[in-house]
N, C-alpha and C positions, 0 to 999 in steps of 0.2 A: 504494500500500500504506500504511496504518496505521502511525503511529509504535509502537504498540501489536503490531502484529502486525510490524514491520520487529524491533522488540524481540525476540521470539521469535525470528526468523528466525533473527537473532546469534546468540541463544543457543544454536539448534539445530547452526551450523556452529560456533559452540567446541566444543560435545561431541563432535563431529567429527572436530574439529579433533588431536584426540590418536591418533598411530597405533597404540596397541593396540586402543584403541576399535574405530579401523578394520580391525585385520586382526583382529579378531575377528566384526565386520560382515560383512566377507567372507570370511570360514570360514564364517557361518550363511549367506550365499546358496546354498552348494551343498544345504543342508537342515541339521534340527537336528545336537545334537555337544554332548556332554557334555562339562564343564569338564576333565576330561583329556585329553578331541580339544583343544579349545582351545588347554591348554596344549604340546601337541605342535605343532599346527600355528602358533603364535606365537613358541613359543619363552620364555614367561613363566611363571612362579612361579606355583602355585595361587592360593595370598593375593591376587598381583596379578592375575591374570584374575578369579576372585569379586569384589574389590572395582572393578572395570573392567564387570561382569557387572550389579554389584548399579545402577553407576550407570546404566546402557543401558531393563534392566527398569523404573528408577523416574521415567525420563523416558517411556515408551512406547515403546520404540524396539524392544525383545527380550519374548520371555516364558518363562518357565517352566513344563516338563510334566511333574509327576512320573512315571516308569516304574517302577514296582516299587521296588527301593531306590536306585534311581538320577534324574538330574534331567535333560530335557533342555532346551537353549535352541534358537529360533527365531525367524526378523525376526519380527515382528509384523505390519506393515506392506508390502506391496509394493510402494511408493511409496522407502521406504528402501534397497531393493537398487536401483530406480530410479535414486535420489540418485548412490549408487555408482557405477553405468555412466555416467550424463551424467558425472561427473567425470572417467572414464577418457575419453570423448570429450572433453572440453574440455581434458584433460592433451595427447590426443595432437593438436590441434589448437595450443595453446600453450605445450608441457611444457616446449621452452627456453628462451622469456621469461618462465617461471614459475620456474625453476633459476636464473636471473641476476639476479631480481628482489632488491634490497637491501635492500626493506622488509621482508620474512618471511623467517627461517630456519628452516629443516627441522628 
C-alpha cells in the first residue's frame, strides 16, 4: 500500500475511531433514522449528533435525504457497515487482548 493511500487509511480509522461516530454508524446499518432516532438511540444531544453527522457526510461516509420537512441519514457506502462487522469479528476473535492492551484506552 501507498504511503499516500496508508495516509488515508489512518485517517479513515481516527474518524472511526470516536464512538458516537460509531454508534451512530450503526444505528444507520439497520436503514436510514433521523437525527432524533439518532439521538434516542445514542443517547446524545442534538448539537452533538449534527455536529458528529455533519462530520461522517463530509468525509463520505453518510448522506442526507430530504423527506418532506424532515432529513434523513444513511451509510452511503456498503463497504462501511462492512468495516463495522469485520470489527465485531476481529473484536470477538481478540476483544480480551484488545481490553488489556496499554497502548489504547477506550
Amino acid at each position: 500500500m501507498q504511503a499516500s493511500r496508508l495516509g488515508l487509511t489512518a485517517k479513515l480509522f481516527r474518524g472511526l475511531s470516536d464512538p458516537t461516530r460509531l454508534s451512530i454508524l450503526e444505528s444507520l446499518c439497520a436503514g436510514p433514522l433521523r437525527v432524533v432516532d439518532l439521538c434516542q438511540r445514542t443517547g446524545r444531544a442534538q448539537p452533538n449528533v449534527s455536529a458528529h453527522l455533519a462530520c461522517l457526510r463530509d468525509c463520505g461516509l453518510v448522506m442526507a435525504a430530504p423527506r418532506g420537512r424532515e432529513t434523513y441519514y444513511s451509510i452511503l457506502h456498503a463497504e462501511t457497515a462492512a468495516i463495522l462487522s469485520a470489527a465485531d469479528d476481529v473484536i470477538g476473535q481478540v476483544g480480551m487482548r484488545i481490553c488489556s492492551c496499554r497502548n489504547y484506552d477506550v
